[in-house]
PAMIBA-168742 format. One record per residue: residue in three letters; x, y, z negated of N, C-alpha, C in turn. Coordinates in steps of 0.1 Angstrom, whole numbers, padded with zeros to 4 digits, always signed. Each point is the difference from the previous one (the first is absolute). Example, Ala and Ser with C-alpha at 12.3 -4.5 7.8 and 13.67 -1.06 7.14 Angstrom:
<atoms>
ALA+0132-0057-0078-0009+0012+0000+0009+0012+0000;SER-0004+0011+0007+0009+0011+0000-0008+0011-0008;
</atoms>
This chain:
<atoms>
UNK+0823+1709-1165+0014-0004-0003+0003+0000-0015;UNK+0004-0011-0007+0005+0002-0013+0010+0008+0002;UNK-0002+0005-0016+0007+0010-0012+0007-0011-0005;UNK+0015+0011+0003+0013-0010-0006+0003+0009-0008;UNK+0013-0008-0014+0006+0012-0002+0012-0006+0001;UNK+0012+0008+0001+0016-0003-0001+0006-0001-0008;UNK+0002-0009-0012+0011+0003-0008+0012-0003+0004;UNK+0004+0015-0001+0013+0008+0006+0012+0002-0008;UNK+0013-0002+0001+0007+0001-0009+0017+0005+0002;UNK-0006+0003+0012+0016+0013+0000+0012-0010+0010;UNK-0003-0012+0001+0008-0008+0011-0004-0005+0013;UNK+0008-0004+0009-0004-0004+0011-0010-0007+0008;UNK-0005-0011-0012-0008-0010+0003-0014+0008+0000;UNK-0006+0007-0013-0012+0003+0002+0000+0016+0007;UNK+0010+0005+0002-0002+0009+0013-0004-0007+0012;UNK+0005-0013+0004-0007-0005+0012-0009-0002-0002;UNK-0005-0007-0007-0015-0004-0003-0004+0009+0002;UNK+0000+0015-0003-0012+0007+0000+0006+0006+0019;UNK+0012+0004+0002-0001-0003+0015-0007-0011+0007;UNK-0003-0010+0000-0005-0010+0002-0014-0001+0000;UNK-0006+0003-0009-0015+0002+0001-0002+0015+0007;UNK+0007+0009-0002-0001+0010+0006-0003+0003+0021;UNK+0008-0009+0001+0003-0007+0015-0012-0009+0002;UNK-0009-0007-0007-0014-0008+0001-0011+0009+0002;UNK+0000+0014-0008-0009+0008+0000-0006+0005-0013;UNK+0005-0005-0009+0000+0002-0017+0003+0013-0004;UNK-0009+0006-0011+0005+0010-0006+0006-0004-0014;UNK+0007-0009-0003-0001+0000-0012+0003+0011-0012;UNK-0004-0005-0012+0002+0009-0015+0013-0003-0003;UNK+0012+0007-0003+0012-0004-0003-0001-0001-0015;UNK+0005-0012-0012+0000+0001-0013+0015+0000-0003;UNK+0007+0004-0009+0013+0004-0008-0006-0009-0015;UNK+0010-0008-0003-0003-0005-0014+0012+0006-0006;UNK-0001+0007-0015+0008+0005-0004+0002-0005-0013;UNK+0011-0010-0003+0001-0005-0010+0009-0001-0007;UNK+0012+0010+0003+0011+0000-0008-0001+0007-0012;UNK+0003-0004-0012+0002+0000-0014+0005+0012-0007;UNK-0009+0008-0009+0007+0011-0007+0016-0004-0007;UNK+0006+0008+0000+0016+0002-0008+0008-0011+0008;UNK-0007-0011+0014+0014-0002+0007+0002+0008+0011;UNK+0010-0001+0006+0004+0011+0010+0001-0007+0013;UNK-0017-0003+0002-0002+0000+0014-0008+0003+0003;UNK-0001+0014+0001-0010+0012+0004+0005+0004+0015;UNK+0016-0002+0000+0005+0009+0012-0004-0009+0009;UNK+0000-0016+0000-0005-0007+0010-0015-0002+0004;UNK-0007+0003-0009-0015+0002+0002-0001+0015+0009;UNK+0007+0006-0005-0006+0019+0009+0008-0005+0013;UNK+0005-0014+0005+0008+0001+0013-0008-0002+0005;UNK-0010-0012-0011-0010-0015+0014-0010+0012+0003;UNK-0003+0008-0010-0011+0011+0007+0001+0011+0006;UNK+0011+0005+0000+0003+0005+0010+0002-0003+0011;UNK+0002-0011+0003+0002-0012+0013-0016-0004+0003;UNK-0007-0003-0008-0016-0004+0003-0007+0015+0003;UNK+0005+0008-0004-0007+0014+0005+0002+0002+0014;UNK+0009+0002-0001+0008-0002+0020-0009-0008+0009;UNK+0003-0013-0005-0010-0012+0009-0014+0005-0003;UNK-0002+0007-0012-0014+0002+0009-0004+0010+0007;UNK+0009+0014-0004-0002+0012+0008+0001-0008+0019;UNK+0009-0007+0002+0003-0005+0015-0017-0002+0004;UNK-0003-0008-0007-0014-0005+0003-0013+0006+0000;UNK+0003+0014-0009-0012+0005-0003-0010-0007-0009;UNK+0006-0010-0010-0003-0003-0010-0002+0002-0017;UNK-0009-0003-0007+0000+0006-0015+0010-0011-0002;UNK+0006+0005-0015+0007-0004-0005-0005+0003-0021;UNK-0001-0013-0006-0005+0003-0010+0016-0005-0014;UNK+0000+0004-0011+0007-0009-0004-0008-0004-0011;UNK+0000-0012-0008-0006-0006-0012+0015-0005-0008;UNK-0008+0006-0013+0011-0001-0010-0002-0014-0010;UNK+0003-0009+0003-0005-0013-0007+0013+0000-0009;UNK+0008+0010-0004+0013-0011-0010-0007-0001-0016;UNK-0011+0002-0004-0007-0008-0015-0003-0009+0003;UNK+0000-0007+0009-0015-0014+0003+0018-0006+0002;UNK+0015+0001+0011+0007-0005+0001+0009-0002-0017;UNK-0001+0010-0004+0007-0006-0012-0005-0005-0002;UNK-0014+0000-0009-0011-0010-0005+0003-0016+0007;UNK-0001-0004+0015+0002-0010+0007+0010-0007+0003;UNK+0008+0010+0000+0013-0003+0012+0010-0003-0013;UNK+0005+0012-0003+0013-0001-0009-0004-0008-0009;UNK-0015+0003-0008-0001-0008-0010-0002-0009-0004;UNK-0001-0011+0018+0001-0013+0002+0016-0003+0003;UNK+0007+0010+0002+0013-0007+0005+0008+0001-0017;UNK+0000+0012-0011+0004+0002-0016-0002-0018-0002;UNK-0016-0005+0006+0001-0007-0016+0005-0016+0008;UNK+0001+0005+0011+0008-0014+0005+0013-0001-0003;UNK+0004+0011+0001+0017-0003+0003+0003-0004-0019;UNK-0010+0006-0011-0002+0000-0015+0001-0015-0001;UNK-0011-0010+0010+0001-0019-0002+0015-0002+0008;UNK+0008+0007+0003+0009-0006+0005-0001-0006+0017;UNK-0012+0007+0005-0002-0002+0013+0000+0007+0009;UNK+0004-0005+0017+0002+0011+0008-0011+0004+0008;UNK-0005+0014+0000-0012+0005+0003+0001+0001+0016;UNK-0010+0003+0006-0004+0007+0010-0007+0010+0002;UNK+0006+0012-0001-0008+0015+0002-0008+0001+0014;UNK+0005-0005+0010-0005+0005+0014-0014-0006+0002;UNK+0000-0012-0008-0013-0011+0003-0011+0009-0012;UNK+0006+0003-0007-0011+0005-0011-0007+0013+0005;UNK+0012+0009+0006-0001+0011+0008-0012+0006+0013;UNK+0004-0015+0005-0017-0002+0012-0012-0003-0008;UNK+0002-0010-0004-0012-0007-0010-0008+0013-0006;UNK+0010+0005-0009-0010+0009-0013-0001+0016+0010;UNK+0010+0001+0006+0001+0018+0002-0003+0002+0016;UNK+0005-0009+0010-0003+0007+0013-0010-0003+0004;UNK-0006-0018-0005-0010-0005+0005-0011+0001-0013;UNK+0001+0009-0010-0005-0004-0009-0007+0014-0009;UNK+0007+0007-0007-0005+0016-0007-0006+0009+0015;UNK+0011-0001+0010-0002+0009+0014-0012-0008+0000;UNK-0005-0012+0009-0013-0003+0003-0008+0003-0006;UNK-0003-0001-0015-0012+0005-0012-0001+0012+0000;UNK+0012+0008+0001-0002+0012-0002-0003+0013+0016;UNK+0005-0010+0014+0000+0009+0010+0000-0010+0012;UNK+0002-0013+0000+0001-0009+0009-0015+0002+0004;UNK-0005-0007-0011-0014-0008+0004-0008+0010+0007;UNK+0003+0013+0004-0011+0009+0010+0002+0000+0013;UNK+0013-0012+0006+0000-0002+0012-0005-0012+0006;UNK+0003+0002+0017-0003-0014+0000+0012-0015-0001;UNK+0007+0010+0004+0018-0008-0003+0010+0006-0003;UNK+0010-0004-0008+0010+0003-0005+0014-0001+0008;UNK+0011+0002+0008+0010-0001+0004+0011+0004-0001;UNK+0010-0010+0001+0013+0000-0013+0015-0002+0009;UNK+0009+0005-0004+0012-0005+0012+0004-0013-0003;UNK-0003-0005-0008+0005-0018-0007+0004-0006+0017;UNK+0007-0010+0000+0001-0012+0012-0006-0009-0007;UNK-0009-0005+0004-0009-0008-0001-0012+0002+0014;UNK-0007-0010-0002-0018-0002+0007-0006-0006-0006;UNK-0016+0001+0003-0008-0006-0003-0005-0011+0010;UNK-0005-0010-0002-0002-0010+0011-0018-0007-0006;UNK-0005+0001+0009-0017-0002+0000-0002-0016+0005;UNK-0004-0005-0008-0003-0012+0006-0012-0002+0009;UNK-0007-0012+0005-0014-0005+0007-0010+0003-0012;UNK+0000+0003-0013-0012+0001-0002-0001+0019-0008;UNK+0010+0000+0004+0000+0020-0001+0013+0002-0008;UNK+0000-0011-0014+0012-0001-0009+0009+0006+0001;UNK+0007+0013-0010+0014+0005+0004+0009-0005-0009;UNK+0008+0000+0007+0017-0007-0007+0011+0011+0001;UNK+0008-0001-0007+0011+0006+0000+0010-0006+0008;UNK+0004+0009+0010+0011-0014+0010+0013+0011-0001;UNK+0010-0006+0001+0018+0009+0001-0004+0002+0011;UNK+0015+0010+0000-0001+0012+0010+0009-0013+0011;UNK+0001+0012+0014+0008-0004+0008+0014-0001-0003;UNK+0008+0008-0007+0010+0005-0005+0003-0008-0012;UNK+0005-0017+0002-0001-0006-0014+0010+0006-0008;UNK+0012+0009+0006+0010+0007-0010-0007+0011-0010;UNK-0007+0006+0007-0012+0008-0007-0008-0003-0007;UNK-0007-0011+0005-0012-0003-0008-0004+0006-0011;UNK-0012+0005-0005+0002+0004-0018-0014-0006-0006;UNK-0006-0011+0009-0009-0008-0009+0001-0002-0008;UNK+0015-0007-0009+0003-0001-0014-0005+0008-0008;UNK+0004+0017+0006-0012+0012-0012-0014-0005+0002;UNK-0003+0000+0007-0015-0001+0001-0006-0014-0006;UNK+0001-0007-0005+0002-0014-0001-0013+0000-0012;UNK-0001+0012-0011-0008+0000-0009-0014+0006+0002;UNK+0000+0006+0015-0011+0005+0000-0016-0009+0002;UNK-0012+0004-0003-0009-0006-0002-0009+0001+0014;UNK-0010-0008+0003-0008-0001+0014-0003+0014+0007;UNK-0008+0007-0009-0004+0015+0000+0009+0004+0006;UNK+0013+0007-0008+0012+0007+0001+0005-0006+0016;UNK+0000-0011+0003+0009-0002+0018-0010+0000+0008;UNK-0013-0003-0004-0010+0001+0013-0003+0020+0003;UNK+0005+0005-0012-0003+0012+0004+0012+0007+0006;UNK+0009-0007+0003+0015+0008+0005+0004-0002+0012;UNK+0004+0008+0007+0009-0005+0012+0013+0003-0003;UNK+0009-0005+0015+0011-0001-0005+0008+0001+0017;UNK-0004+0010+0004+0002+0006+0012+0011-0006+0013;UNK+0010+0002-0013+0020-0004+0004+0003-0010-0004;UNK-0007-0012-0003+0001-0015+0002+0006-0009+0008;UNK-0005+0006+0013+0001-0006+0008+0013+0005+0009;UNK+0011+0007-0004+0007+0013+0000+0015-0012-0002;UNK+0008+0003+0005+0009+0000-0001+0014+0010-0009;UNK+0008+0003-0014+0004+0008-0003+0003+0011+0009;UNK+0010-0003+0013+0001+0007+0005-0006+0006+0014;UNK-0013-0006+0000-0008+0004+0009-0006+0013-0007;UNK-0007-0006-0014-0003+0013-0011+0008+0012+0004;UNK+0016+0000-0006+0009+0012+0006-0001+0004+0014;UNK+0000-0007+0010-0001+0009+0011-0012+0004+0006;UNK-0014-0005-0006-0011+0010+0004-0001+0010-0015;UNK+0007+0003-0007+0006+0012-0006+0006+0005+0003;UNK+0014-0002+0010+0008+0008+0003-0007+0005+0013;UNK-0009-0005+0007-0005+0006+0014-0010+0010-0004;UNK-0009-0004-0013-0010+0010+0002+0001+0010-0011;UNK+0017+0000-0001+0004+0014-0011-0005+0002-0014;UNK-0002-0008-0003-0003-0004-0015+0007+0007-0012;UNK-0001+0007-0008+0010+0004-0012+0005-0003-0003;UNK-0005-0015-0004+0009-0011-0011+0007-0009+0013;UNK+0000+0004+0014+0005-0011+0008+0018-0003+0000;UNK+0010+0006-0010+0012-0006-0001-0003-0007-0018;UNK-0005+0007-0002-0001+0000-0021-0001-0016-0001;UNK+0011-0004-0008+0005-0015-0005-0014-0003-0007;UNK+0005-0014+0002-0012-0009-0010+0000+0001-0014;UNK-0007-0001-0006-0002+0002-0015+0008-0015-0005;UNK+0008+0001-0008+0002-0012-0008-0001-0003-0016;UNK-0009+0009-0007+0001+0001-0013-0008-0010-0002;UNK-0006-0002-0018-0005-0005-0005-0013+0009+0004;UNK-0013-0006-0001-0011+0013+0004+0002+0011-0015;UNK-0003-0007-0011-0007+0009-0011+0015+0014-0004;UNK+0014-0007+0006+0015+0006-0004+0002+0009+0007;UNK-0001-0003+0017+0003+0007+0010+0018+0003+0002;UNK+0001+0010-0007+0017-0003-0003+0007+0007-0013;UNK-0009-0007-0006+0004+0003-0019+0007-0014+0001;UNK+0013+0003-0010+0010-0013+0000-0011-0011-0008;UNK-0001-0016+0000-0008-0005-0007+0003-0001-0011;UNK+0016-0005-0002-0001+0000-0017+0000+0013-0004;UNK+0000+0010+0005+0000+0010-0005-0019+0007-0008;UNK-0009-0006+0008-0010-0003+0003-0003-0008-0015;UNK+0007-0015+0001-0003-0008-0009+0003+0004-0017;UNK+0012+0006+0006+0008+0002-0020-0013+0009-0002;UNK-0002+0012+0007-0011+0008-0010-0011-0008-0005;UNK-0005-0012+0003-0010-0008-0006+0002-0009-0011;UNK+0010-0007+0005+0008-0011-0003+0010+0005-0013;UNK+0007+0004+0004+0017+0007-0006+0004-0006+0006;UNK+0015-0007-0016+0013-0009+0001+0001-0006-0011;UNK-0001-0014+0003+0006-0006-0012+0008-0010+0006;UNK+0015-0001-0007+0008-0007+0003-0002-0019-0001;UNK+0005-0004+0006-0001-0010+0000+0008-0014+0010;UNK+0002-0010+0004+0007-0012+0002-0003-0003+0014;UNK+0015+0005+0011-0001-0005+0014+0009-0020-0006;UNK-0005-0008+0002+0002-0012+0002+0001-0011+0011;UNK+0012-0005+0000+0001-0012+0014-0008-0014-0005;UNK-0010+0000+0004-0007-0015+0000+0003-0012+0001;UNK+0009-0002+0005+0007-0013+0002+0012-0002-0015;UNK+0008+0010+0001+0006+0000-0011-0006+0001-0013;UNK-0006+0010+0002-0004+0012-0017+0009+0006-0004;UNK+0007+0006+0009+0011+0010-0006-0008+0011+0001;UNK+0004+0014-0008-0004+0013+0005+0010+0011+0006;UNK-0004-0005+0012+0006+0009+0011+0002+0019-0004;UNK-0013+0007-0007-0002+0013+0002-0010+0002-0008;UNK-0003+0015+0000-0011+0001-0005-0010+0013+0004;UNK-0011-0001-0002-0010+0005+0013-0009+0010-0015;UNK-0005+0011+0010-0009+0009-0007-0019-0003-0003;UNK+0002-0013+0003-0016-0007+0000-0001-0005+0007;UNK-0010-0009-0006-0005-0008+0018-0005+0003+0011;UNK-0010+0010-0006-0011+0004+0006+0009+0011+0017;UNK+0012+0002-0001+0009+0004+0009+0001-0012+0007;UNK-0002-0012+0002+0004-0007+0008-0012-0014+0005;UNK+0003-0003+0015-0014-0009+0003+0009-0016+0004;UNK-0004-0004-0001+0004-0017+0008+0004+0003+0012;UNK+0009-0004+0000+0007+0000+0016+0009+0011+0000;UNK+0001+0009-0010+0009+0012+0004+0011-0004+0000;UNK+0013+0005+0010+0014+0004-0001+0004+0007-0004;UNK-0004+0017+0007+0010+0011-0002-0008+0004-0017;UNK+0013+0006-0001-0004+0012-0014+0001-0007-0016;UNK+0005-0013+0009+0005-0005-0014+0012-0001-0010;UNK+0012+0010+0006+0011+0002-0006+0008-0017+0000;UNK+0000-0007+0006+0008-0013-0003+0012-0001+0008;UNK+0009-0007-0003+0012-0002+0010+0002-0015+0006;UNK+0005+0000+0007-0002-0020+0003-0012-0002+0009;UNK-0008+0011+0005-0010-0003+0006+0002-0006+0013;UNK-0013-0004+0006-0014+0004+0000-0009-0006-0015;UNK-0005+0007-0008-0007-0007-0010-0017+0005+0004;UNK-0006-0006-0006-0013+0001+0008-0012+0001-0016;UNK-0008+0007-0005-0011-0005-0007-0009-0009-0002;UNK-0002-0015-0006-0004-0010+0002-0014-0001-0011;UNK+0006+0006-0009-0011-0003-0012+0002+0011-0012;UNK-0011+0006-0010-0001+0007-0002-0005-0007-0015;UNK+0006+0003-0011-0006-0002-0015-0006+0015-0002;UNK-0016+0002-0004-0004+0008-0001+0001+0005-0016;UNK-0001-0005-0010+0004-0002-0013+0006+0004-0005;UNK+0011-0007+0001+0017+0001-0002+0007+0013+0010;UNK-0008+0005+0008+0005+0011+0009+0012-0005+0009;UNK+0005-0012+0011+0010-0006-0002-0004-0001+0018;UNK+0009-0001+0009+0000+0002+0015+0011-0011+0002;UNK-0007-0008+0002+0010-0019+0007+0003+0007+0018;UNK+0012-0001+0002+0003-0003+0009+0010-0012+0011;UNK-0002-0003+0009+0012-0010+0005+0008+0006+0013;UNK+0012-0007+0005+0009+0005+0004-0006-0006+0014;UNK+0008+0003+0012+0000-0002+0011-0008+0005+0012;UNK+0000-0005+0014-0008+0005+0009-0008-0012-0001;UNK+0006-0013-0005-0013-0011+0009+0003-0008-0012;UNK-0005+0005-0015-0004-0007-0011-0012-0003+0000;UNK-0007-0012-0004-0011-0001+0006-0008+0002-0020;UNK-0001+0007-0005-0003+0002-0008-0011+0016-0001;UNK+0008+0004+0016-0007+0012+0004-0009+0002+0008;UNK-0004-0016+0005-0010-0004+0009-0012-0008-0007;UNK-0009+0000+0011-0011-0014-0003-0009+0000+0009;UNK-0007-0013-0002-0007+0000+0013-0015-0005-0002;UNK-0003+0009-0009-0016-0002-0009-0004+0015-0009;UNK-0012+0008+0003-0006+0005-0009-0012-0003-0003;UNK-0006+0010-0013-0011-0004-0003-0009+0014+0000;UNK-0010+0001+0006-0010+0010+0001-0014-0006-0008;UNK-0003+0004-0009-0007-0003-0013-0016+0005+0010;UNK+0003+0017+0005-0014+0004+0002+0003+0004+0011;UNK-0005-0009+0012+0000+0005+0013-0011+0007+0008;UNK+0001+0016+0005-0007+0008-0001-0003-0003+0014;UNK-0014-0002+0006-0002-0006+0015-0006+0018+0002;UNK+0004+0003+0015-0006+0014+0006-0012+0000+0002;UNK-0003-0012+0009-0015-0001+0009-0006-0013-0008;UNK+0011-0010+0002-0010-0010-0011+0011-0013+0001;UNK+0002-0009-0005+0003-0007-0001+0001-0012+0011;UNK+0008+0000+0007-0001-0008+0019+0001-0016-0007;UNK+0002-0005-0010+0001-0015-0002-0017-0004-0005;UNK-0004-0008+0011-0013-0007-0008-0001-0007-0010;UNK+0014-0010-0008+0002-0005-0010+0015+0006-0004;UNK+0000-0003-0010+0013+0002-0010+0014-0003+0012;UNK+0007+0006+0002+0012-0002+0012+0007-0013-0009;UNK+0006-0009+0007+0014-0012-0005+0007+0001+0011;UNK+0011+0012-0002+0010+0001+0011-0005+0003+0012;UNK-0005+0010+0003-0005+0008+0014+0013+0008+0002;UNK+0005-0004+0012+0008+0011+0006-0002+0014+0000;UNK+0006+0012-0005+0000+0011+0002+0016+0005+0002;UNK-0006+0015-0001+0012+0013+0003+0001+0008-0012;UNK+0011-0001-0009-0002+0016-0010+0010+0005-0005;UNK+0000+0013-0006+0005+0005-0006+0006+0005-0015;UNK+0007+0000-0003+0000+0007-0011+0008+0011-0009;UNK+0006+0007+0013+0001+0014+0001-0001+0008+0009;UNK+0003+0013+0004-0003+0004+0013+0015-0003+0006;UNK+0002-0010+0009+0010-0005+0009-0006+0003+0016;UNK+0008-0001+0005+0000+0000+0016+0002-0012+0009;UNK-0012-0009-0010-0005-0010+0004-0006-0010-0007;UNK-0006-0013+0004-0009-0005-0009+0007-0016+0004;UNK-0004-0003-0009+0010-0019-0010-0017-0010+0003;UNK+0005-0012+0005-0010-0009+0002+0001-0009-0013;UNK-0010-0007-0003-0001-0006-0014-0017-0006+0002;UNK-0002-0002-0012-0015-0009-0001-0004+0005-0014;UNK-0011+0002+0002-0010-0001-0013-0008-0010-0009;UNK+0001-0001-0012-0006-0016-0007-0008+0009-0011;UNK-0012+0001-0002-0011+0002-0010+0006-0011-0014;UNK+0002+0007-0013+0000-0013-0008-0008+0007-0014;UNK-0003-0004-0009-0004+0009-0011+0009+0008-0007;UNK+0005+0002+0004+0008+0011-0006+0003+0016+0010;UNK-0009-0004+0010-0003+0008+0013+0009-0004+0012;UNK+0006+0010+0012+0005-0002+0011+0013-0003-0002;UNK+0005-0013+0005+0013+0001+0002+0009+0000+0012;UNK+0005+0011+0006+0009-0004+0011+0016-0003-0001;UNK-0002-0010+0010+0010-0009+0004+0011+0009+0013;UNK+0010+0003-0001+0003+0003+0016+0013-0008+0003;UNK+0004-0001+0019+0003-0006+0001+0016+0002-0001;UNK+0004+0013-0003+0012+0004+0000+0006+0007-0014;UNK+0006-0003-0008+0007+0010-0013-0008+0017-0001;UNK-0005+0000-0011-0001+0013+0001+0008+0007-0013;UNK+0002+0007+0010+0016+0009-0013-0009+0009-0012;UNK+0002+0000-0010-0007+0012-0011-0015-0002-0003;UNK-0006-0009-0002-0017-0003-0003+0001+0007-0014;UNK-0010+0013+0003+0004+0005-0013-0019+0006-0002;UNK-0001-0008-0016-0015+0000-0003-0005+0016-0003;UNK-0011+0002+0008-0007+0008-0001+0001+0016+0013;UNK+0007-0010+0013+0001+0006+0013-0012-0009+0001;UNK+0000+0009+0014-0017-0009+0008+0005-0013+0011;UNK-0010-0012+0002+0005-0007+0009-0014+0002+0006;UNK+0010+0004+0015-0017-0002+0013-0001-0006+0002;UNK-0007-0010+0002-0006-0009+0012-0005+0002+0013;UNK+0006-0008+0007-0008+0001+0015-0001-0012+0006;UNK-0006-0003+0010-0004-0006+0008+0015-0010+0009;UNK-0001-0012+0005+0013-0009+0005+0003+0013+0010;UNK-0005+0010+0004+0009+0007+0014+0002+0011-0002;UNK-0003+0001-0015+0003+0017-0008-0007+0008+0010;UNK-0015-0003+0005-0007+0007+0007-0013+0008-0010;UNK-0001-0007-0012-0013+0008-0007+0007-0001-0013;UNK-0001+0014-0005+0004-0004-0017-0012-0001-0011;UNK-0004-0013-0005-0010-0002-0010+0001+0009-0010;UNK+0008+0003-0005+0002+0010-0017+0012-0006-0004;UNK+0003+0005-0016+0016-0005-0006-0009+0000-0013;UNK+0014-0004-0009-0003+0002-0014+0017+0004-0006;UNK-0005+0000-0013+0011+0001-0007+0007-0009-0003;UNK+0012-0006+0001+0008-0010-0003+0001-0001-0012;UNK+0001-0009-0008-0001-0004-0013+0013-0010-0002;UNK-0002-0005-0011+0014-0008-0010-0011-0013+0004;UNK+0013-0010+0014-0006-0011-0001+0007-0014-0012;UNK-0007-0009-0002+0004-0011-0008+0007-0004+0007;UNK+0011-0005-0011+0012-0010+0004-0004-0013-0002;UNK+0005-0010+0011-0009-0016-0004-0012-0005+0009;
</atoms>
């Protein structure tokens, strides 16, 4: 019987998992990743997830280990998200999070002595006719969290399962609430991974600061207000921008001049578009086009939403461009776009959105 281990984390989902293999005949190793950050104050939430992963595993008669990865997460994580948000771009901590820390320091340093790794993510794996594994979404498209996973490399998903895939959210909760689970009422996690529930700009100013500078209406060039940096605000934001006359939206961003363009309304179309550009598109298993794509139908993303936008992909030298078929509100460079498949049934990989040409 393969040797699994659990990475466990104090919520509902990978309590089932490890109920779940537990009910197959598994002993698994329970892992705790412990990565919250000296001098911010979320310690009290780390001593809950393990105390909650202690529990689930005392139920089972399970070890329980914790690994302290938060050097390798600053190093990776934050220090990928400092120097993005520095170009004026909006990061993704959760994607970097799997990549470098859950699927990545843990495996080098404690993964690689099993025979599989198992995670509460929604997601599956899907095997083709010639053995091939793919990353496929979960059953739960509202769930789905392929988009995190989106960066990981062949190695990293052929060696994962992903138990509660095929799981329904609330099927998840009620084979927790039947089989008495610790974490079986404990709410869903909604933080940023690397923040948890450190305020962000609060987060940001310590890196960042404040420097004053120019809220602006785009259409006019009046100045509406004025903002404590840029680096406080992403494309597409609303709230938190002190304006009156709203809805005003974040449209464009002078990084230079320190200067935050916004425009007014619900359905200005200055806050839309219906084209990005992904410079370096990162394939999981490999690249499913035998030639360069010219408008292949797909499915993607490009945030975590609770659902996925049909569109088409065109190869050009200047890399991937997708086309979709519906407005997308806030395209803001340096989130990830996923790709998938015309039935959002396999996800190939994402990249990072880039600053596409006008013309």
């Amino acid at each position: 019987m393969d040797s699994i281990a659990v990475l466990i984390s104090g919520g509902v989902d990978s309590a089932v998992v490890v109920h779940q293999l537990c009910e197959q005949g598994y002993k698994p190793d329970l892992h705790y990743i412990k990565i919250d950050m000296e001098g911010e104050d979320s310690s009290c939430s780390a001593e809950e997830d393990i105390e909650l992963s202690q529990a689930t595993a005392r139920k089972y008669g399970l070890t329980l280990e914790v690994t302290d990865l938060q050097k390798e997460y600053w190093d990776l994580v934050v220090g990928y998200a400092i120097d993005r948000i520095r170009q004026g771009l909006t990061p993704n901590p959760d994607v970097m999070c799997n990549r470098f820390i859950k699927f990545g320091a843990f495996e080098q340093r404690i993964g690689h002595h099993y025979d599989k790794i198992a995670t509460g993510h929604y997601a599956t794996t899907i095997r083709d006719e010639e053995g091939t594994v793919w990353l496929g979404t979960a059953r739960d498209p509202v769930k789905d969290q392929t988009d995190f996973l989106a960066q990981l490399n062949y190695a990293q998903l052929s060696h994962t399962l992903f138990p509660i895939g095929h799981l329904m959210k609330e099927e998840v909760r009620r084979i927790a609430l039947d089989a008495h689970l610790p974490s079986a009422h404990r709410k869903d996690s909604q933080g940023i991974c690397f923040l948890g529930k450190i305020n962000y700009n609060d987060f940001i100013r310590k890196f960042m600061g404040e420097q004053e500078g120019r809220i602006i209406d785009i259409e006019t060039g009046k100045v509406l207000g004025r903002h404590k940096g840029f680096w406080f605000h992403t494309i597409g934001q609303r709230k938190g921008l002190g304006l009156s006359g709203g809805p005003w939206f974040v449209v464009k961003k002078n990084i230079k001049k320190n200067i935050v363009f916004v425009a007014n309304g619900w359905d200005t179309d200055l806050q839309y578009g219906h084209d990005f550009l992904l410079a370096d598109l990162h394939f999981i298993t490999r690249n499913p086009w035998a030639e360069p794509p010219y408008k292949v139908p797909i499915q993607f993303k490009i945030r975590h939403v609770d659902h996925f936008m049909k569109g088409d992909i065109t190869h050009t030298p200047e890399g991937y461009i997708v086309h979709s078929e519906a407005p997308i509100q806030g395209i803001a460079p340096g989130q990830f776009g996923c790709i998938y498949d015309a039935e959002a049934r396999i996800c190939y990989g994402s990249g990072e959105i880039g600053y596409l040409k006008k013309g």
